[in-house]
C-alpha positions in Angstrom: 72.3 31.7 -148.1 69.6 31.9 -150.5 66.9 31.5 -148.2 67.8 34.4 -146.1 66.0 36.8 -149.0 62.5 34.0 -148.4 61.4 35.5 -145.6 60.1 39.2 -145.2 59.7 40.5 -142.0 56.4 39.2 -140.2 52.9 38.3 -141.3 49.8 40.9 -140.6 49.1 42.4 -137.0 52.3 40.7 -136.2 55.6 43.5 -135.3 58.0 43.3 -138.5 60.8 44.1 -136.8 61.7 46.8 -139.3 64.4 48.8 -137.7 65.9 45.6 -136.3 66.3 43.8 -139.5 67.8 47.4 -140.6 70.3 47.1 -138.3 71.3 43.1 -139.0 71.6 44.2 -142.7 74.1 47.1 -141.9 76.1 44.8 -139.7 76.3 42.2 -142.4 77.7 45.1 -145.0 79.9 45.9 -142.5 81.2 42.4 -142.1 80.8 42.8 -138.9 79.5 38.7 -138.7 79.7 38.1 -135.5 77.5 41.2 -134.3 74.9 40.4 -136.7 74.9 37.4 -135.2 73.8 38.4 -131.4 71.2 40.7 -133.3 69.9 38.1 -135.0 69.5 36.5 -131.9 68.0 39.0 -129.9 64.9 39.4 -132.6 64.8 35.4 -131.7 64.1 36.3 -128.0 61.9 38.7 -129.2 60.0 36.7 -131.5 59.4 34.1 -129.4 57.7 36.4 -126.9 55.6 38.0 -129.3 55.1 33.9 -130.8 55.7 35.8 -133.9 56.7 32.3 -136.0 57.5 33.6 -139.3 60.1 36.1 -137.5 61.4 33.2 -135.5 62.0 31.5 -138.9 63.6 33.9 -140.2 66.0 34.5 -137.7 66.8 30.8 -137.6 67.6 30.8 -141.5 70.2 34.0 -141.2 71.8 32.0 -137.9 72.0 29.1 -139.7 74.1 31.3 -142.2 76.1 33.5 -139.7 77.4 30.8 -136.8 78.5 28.8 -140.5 80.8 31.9 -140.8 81.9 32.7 -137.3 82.2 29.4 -136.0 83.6 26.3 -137.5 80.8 23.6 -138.0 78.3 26.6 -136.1 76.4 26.0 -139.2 75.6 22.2 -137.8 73.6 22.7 -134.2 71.9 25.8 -135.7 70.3 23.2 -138.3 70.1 20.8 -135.3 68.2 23.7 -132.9 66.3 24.3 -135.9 64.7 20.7 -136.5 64.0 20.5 -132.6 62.1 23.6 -132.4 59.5 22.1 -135.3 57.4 20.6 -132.9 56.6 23.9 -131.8 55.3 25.9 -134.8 51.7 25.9 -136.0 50.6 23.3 -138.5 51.7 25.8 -141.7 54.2 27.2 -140.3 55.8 23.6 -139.7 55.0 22.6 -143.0 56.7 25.5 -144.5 59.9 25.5 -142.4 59.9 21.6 -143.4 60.6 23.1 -147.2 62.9 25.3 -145.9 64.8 22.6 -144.2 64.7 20.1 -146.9 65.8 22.9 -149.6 69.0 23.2 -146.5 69.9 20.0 -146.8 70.3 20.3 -150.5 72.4 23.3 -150.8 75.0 21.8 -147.9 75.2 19.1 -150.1 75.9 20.8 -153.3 78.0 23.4 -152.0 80.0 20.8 -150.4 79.9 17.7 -152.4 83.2 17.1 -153.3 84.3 16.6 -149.5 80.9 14.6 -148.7 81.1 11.8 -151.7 84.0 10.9 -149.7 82.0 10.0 -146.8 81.0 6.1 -146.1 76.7 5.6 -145.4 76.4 5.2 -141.9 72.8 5.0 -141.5 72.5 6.4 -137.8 69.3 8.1 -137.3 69.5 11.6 -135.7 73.2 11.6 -136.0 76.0 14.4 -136.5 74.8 16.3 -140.0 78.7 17.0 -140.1 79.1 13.3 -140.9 76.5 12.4 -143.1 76.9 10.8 -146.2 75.6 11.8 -149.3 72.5 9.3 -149.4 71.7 10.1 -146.0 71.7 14.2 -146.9 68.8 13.2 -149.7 67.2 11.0 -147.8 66.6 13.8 -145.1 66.1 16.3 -147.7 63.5 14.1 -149.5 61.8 13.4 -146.1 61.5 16.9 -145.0 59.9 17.9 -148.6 57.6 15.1 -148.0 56.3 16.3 -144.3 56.2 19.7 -145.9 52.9 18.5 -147.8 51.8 15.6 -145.3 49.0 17.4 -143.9 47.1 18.9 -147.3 43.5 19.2 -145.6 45.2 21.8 -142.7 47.6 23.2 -146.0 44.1 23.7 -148.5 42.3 25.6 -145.5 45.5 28.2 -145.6 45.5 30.7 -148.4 48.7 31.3 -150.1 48.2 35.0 -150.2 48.0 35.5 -146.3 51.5 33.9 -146.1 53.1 36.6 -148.6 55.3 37.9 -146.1 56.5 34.7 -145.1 57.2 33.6 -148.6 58.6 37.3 -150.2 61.1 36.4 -152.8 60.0 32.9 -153.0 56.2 33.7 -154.2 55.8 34.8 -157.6 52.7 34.1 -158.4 51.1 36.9 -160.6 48.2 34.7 -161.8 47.3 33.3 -158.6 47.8 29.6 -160.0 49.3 28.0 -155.8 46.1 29.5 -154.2 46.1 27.5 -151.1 49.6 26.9 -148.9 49.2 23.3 -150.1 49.4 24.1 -153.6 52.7 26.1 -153.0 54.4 23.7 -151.1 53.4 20.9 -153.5 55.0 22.9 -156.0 58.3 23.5 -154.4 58.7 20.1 -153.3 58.4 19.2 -157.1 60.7 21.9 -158.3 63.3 22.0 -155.1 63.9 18.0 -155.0 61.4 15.4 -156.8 61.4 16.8 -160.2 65.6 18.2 -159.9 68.3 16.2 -161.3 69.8 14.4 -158.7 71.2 11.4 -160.6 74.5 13.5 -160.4 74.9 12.2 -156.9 74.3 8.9 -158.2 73.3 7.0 -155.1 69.3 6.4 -155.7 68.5 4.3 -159.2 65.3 6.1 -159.7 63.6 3.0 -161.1 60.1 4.4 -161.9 59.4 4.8 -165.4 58.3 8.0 -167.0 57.9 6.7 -170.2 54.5 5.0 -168.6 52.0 6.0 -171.5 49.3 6.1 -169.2 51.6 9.1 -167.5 50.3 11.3 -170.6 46.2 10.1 -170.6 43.7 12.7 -170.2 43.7 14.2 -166.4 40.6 11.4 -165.7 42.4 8.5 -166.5 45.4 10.0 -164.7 43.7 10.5 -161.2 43.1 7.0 -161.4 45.9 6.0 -162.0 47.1 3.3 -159.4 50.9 2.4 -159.0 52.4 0.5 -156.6 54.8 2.4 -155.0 56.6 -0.6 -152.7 59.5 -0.9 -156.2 60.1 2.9 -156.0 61.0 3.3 -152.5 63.8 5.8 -153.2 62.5 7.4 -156.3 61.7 11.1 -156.9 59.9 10.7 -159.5 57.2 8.1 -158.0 56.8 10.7 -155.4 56.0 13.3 -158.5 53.5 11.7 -160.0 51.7 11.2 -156.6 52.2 15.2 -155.9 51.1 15.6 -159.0 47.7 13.3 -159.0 46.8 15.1 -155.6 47.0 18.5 -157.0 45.3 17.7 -159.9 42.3 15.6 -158.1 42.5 18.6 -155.5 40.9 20.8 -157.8 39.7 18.6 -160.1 36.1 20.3 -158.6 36.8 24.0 -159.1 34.2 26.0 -160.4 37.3 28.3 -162.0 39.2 25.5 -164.3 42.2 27.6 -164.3 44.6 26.0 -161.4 43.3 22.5 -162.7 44.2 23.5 -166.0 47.7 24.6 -164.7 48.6 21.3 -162.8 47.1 19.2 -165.9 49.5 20.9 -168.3 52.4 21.0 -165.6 52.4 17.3 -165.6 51.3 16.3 -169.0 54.2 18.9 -170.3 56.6 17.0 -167.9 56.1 13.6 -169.0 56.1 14.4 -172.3 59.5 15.7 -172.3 60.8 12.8 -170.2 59.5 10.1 -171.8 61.4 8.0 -174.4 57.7 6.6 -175.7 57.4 5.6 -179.3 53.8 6.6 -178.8 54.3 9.4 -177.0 53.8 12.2 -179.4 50.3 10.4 -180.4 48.9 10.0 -176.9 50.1 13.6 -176.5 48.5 15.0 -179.3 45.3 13.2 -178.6 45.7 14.0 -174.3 45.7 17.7 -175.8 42.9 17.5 -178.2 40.8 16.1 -175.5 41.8 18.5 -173.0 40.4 21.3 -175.7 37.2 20.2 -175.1 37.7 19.3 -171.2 38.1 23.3 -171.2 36.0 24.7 -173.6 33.7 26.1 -171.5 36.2 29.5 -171.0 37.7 30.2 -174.3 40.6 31.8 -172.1 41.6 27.9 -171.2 40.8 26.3 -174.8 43.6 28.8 -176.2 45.8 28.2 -173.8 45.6 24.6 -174.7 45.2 25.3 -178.0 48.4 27.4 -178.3 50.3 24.1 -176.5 49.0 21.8 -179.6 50.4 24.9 -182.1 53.6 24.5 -180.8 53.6 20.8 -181.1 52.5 21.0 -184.7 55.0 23.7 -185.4 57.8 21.3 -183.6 57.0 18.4 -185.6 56.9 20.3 -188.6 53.4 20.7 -189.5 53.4 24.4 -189.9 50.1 24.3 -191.9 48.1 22.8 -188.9 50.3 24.9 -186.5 49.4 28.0 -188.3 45.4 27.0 -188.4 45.6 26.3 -184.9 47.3 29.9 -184.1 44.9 31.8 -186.4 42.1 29.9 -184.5 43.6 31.7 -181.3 44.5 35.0 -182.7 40.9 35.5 -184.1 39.5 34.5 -180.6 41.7 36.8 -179.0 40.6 35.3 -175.5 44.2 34.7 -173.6 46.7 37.8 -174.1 49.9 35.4 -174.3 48.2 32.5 -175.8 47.0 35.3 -178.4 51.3 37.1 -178.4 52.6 33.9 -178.8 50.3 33.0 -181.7 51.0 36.1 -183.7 54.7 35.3 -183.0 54.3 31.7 -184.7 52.1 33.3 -187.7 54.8 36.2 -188.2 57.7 33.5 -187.9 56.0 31.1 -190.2 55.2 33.7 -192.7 58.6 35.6 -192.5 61.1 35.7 -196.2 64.4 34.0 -195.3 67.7 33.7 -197.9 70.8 31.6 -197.2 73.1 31.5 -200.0 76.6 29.2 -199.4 79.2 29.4 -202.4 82.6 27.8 -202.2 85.4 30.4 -201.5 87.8 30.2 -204.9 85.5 28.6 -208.2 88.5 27.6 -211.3 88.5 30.5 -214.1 85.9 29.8 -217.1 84.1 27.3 -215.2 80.5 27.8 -213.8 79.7 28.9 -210.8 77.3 26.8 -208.6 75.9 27.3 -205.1 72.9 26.0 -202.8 70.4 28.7 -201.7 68.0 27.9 -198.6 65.1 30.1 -198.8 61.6 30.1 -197.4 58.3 32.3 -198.5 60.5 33.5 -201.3 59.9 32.4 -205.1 62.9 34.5 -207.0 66.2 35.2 -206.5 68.4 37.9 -207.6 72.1 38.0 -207.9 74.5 40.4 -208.8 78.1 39.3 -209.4 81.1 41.9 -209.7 84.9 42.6 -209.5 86.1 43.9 -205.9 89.2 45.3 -205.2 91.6 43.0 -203.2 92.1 46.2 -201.2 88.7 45.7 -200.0 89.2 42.4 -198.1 92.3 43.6 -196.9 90.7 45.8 -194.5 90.3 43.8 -191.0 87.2 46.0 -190.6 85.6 45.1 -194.0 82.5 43.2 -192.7 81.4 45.8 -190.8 77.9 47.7 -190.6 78.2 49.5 -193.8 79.5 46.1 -196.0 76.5 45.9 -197.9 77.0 49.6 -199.2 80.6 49.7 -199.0 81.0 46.5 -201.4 78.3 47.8 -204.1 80.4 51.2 -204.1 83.1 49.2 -205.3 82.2 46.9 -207.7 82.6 46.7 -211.1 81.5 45.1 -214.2 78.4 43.9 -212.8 76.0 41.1 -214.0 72.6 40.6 -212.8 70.6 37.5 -212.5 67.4 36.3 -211.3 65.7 32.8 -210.6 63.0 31.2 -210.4 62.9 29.0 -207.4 60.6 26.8 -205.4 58.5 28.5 -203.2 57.4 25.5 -200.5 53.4 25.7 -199.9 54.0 24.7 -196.4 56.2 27.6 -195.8 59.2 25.5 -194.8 62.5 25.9 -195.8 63.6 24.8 -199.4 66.6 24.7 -200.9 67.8 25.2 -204.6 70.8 25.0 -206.8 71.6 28.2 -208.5 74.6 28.1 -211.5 76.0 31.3 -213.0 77.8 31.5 -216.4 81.8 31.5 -216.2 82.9 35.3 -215.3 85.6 37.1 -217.3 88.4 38.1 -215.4 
């Protein structure tokens, strides 16, 4: 499974287990299942001694994976044991093995969803996982992803960084934007289930709509926002946008803007790809421009906004504004991949580009016409020759050294040059060239 690699091997002043978990991996490379297996469940014993939770979650997560292999349907009262145990675990450890479980549920479900769609709903509460239906698997997912975040004032008193053990190889977070537990759960629960595409399954009509305008207002008017949520019982994406308006009034009060900054882009970037909106791009644009002086205070976060509204310009195909905008950040020079990606726009807006297309055969003594797409450039030059047949013969004849191999061998040249449009907005143009009729 996946989630075997989540968890390291104990939190700090806690025993890791080291040589232990050593001697489970062997086993497994071994194949020797079944033996990796009892070890497993000896660290359990172990574990819960030492009321080492993050090693008793561990060990839960590779029996989950190893009874699945040596027993048939093991995999089900592991996942059963599991759930009963929850009562037992600290507030965050709970809420964390609440994301594992709910990221389970998922994976059962894709791995084996050919087999499940077949099942009828039998909405039986605490029933046989083996029997579930595909609605119920979601709905238990979706509820365990919920109670993974239902207690954010324990979650926000828990720094992310003192759970890195727990969450090694499911933490990436360079730049420190999930500070608090809260923040990472919130996170996953958007990424592992409310923000996924699970229309496939094609059980829940996710009736809320994205294409809400007032989804892409500035992050004041957002907060505020007030939806009834009785319509969207079953929808994902209702329970987004409420994720989303927590994290966002959650730090809302930071001193350092840069986790707010984070969320408000998270979601604002979200809704704007999802949304069907007419108006969309205009309440974007101006949600952006408003967030440039929301964050102006630390010229690190105006260019990273700034950079957002470059690449919407540059999208939309206003390269002049986009390349203002990007010039604006480079001379700032404030955020180091706001500032890369702006040089990358410039150089890309600023770069020479020549297509030519001809037709393959053009009729002796008649003119020869083609379309050139070109950009930055205002000439073209064009030589036409006589080439061997022999030369296209050889199946290699477009390799590296084409360019030099074909001027080698032509003959009777003629040279040409024209004068073409040279677009002030640097964007692509495209002119139609005619040569004289060539001799043969």
């Amino acid at each position: 499974m996946e989630l075997n690699d989540y968890l390291s091997t104990g939190m700090d002043g806690k025993p890791s287990y080291t040589e232990e978990w050593k001697e489970v991996k062997k086993l497994e490379s071994s194949r020797k299942t079944s033996d990796a297996c009892k070890k497993v469940k000896e660290i359990l014993q172990q574990a819960k001694q030492d009321k080492n939770y993050p090693q008793i979650i561990k060990t839960f997560i590779y029996s989950l994976d190893y009874q699945n292999q040596v027993v048939d349907d093991g995999f089900f009262p592991e996942l059963k044991e599991l759930e009963a145990q929850l009562d037992n675990f600290p507030t965050a450890d709970k809420a964390f093995l609440h994301s594992v479980l709910g990221e389970i549920y998922l994976n059962y479900l894709s791995k084996e969803y050919f087999s499940i769609s077949k099942r009828t709903d039998v909405d039986v509460k605490d029933g046989n996982v083996a029997t579930y239906s595909t609605k119920q698997l979601l709905r238990t997912a979706k509820q365990h992803f919920i109670q993974s975040i239902e207690d954010p004032d324990a979650l926000k008193k828990c720094k992310t960084i003192e759970y890195k053990d727990i969450l090694l190889g499911a933490y990436e977070d360079r730049d420190n934007m999930m500070p608090t537990l809260y923040d990472f759960l919130a996170h996953r629960a958007l990424s592992e289930f409310f923000e996924k595409d699970i229309s496939r399954y094609e059980v829940f009509d996710d009736n809320f709509d994205v294409s809400n305008n007032d989804l892409l207002k500035p992050k004041d008017q957002f907060i505020e926002l007030a939806i009834d949520g009785k319509p969207y019982e079953n929808s994902a994406s209702y329970q987004a946008f409420l994720i989303y308006q927590n994290l966002i009034k959650f730090h809302d009060g930071d001193a350092d803007k840069t986790v707010l900054l984070f969320n408000d882009l998270a979601r604002l970037k979200n809704y704007y790809s999802r949304s069907v909106s007419e108006d969309k791009q205009e309440i974007y644009i101006a949600t952006l421009s408003a967030m440039e002086s929301t964050y102006a205070d630390s010229a690190v976060l105006r260019d990273q906004v700034r950079w957002e509204m470059a690449k919407f310009y540059n999208d939309k195909g206003e390269i002049l504004t986009a390349k203002k905008i990007a010039e604006q950040i480079i001379e700032s020079n404030a955020d180091r991949n706001a500032t890369n990606n702006a040089k990358t726009l410039v150089q890309n807006i600023l770069l020479h580009s020549l297509e030519a297309n001809a037709e393959k055969y053009y009729p002796t003594g008649h003119e020869i016409t083609f379309k050139t797409n070109h950009k930055n450039i205002n000439k073209v030059f064009v030589r036409i020759g006589k080439v061997p047949k022999r030369f296209f013969d050889k199946p290699d004849y477009l390799g590296k050294s084409y360019l030099m191999t074909l001027a080698n061998v032509m003959s009777d040249c003629n040279d040409y040059a024209f004068d073409v449009e040279c677009n002030p907005n640097h964007a692509v143009t495209t002119s139609k060239l005619s040569l004289p009729a060539q001799p043969l």
